[in-house]
N, C-alpha and C positions, 0 to 999 in steps of 0.2 A: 960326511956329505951324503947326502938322499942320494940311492941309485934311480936310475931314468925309468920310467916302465919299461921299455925296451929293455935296456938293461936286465930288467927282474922277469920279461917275458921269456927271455935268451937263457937262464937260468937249466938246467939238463933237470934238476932235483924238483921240476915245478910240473906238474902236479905234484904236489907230497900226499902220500898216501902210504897210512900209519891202521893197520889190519885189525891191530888189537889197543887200541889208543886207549879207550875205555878201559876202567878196570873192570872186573865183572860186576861186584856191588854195584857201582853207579849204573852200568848197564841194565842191569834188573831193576834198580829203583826208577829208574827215569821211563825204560821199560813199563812198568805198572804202572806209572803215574799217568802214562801217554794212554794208556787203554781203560783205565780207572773211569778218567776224568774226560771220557771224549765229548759229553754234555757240555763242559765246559767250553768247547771251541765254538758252540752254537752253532746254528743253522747254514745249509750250504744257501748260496744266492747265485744261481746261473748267470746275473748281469754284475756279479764282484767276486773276479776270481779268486780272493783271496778267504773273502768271508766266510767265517765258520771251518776255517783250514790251519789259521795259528792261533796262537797261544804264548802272549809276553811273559816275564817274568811279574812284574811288575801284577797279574793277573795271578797269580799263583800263590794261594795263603801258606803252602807247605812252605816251614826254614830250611829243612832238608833239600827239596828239589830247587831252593832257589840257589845254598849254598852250592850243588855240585853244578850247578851252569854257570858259579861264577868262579869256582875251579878250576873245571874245564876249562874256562874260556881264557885262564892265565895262563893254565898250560902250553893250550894250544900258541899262546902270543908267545910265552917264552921260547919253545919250541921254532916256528918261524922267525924270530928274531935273535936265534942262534944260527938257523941255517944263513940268513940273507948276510949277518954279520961274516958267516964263514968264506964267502962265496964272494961278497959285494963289498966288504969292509963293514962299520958300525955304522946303523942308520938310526932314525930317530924314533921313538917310542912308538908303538902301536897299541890301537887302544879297540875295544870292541865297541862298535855302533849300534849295532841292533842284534838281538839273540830272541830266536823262539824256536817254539815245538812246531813243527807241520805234520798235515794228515793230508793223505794221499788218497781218497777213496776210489773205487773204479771209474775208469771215463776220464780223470783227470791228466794230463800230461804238460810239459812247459817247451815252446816250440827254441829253439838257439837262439839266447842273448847273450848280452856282456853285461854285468853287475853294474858299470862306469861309464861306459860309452856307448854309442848307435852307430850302428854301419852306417845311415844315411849322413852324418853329419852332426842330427841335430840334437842340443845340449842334453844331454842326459837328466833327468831328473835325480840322480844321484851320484855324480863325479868324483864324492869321496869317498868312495867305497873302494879301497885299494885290493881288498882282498874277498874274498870267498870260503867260506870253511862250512862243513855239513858232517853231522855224525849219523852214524845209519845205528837204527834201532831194531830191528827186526826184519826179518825174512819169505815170513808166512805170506809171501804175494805174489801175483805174477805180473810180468812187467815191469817199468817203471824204471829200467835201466839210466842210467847218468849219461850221456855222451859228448863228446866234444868232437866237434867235426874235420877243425883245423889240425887237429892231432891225431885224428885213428883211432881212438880210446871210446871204446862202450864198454860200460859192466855194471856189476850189481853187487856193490861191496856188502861184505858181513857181517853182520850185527858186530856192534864196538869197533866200526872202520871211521877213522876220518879221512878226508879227501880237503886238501888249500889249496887255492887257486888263485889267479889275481883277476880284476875285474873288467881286464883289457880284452877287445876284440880279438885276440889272438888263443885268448882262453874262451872264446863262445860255447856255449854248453844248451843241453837240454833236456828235459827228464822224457823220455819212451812212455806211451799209454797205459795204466796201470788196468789190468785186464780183470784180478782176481783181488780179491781181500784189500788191506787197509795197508798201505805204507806208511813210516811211523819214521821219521828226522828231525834232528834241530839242525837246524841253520842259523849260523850267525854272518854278520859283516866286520873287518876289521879297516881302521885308517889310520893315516898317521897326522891325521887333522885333530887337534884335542875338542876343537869345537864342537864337533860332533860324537864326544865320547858318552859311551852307555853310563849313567850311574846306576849300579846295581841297589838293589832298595835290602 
C-alpha cells in the first residue's frame, strides 16, 4: 500500500544524502561533458529562467553520457525504493519523469519552493513529482548553497553528492546566489504515476 506524503515526509532518513553516490568515472565523464558542451544549453533569456540553463537527454548525441543518466537514475530509484520499503513497507514502482544537466552561472539563485505543491493553495503545475534528486558535479563556485528552511539544513555538497527529497511543502528548498564561476547539477524528478514516466532514448 502507497504511504501518505506525510507519512514519507515524517521519515528521519529524508533528506538522503549519499557523499560519494557517483562513481568517480561517471563523475569525470558527466563532469566534461557539462563544461565541454555548455554551447549546447544556448543562450541565457533574463524573461525565461530556465532557458539556456538545461540540457535533456533526449538533446544529447553522446550513448555514453546518455547511458550513465539512465544508470544513475536506476540506481538512485532502486536505492530510495529500498529505503521507503524498509521504513514504510513495499510501495509501488517509481519511475524518473524528467532528468537534465543545469548550469548555474553567477546571479542565478532559486528562491524556496516545493517540487508538488504551493503554499498559497493553488494547483501546482506538477503534483506528480513525488520526489526530488540532484547530483552535484563540481565545486569550483561560490555560492549557490542548497537550503531548506523548514529543516535548518544549508550546504554545499561535494562533487559525486546526491541529495532525495520529496516534493511536499515540508521539504521547501532553495539554491543561495551563485556569486563566483559556473555551478554544474543534474537534476531529476521521480513518481509513482507511470503516466508520466521518462522514456530514456
Amino acid at each position: 500500500m502507497r504511504a501518505s506524503r506525510a507519512e514519507i515526509d515524517a521519515l528521519p532518513s529524508l533528506p538522503l544524502i549519499d557523499p560519494q553516490f557517483l562513481e568517480a568515472s561517471e563523475h569525470q565523464q558527466l563532469l566534461d561533458f557539462a563544461r565541454r558542451n555548455e554551447p549546447c544549453f544556448g543562450s541565457l533569456d533574463a524573461a525565461d529562467y530556465w532557458k539556456g540553463r538545461t540540457l535533456l537527454p533526449e538533446a544529447i548525441d553522446d550513448p555514453v553520457i546518455r547511458r550513465i543518466l539512465r544508470d544513475t537514475n536506476e540506481r538512485i530509484i532502486a536505492r530510495l525504493s529500498a529505503l521507503l520499503a524498509a521504513e514504510l513497507g513495499p510501495q509501488p514502482p517509481l519511475y524518473a519523469e524528467l532528468v537534465n544537466f543545469a548550469r548555474w552561472p553567477p546571479g542565478y539563485e532559486l528562491q524556496p519552493h516545493a517540487d508538488s505543491e504551493n503554499p498559497d493553495g493553488v494547483p501546482h503545475p506538477f503534483p506528480w513529482r513525488d520526489f526530488a534528486t540532484v547530483m552535484y558535479l563540481n565545486e569550483d563556485y561560490a555560492g549557490g548553497e542548497i537550503h531548506f528552511p523548514n529543516l535548518g539544513i544549508e550546504m554545499k555538497p561535494a562533487p559525486r553528492s546526491l541529495i532525495v527529497f520529496p516534493g511536499t511543502l515540508f521539504f521547501l528548498h532553495g539554491v543561495r546566489p551563485v556569486t563566483r564561476g559556473m555551478r554544474h547539477t543534474i537534476a531529476s524528478f521521480l513518481t509513482f504515476n507511470p503516466a508520466h514516466r521518462h522514456q530514456f532514448l
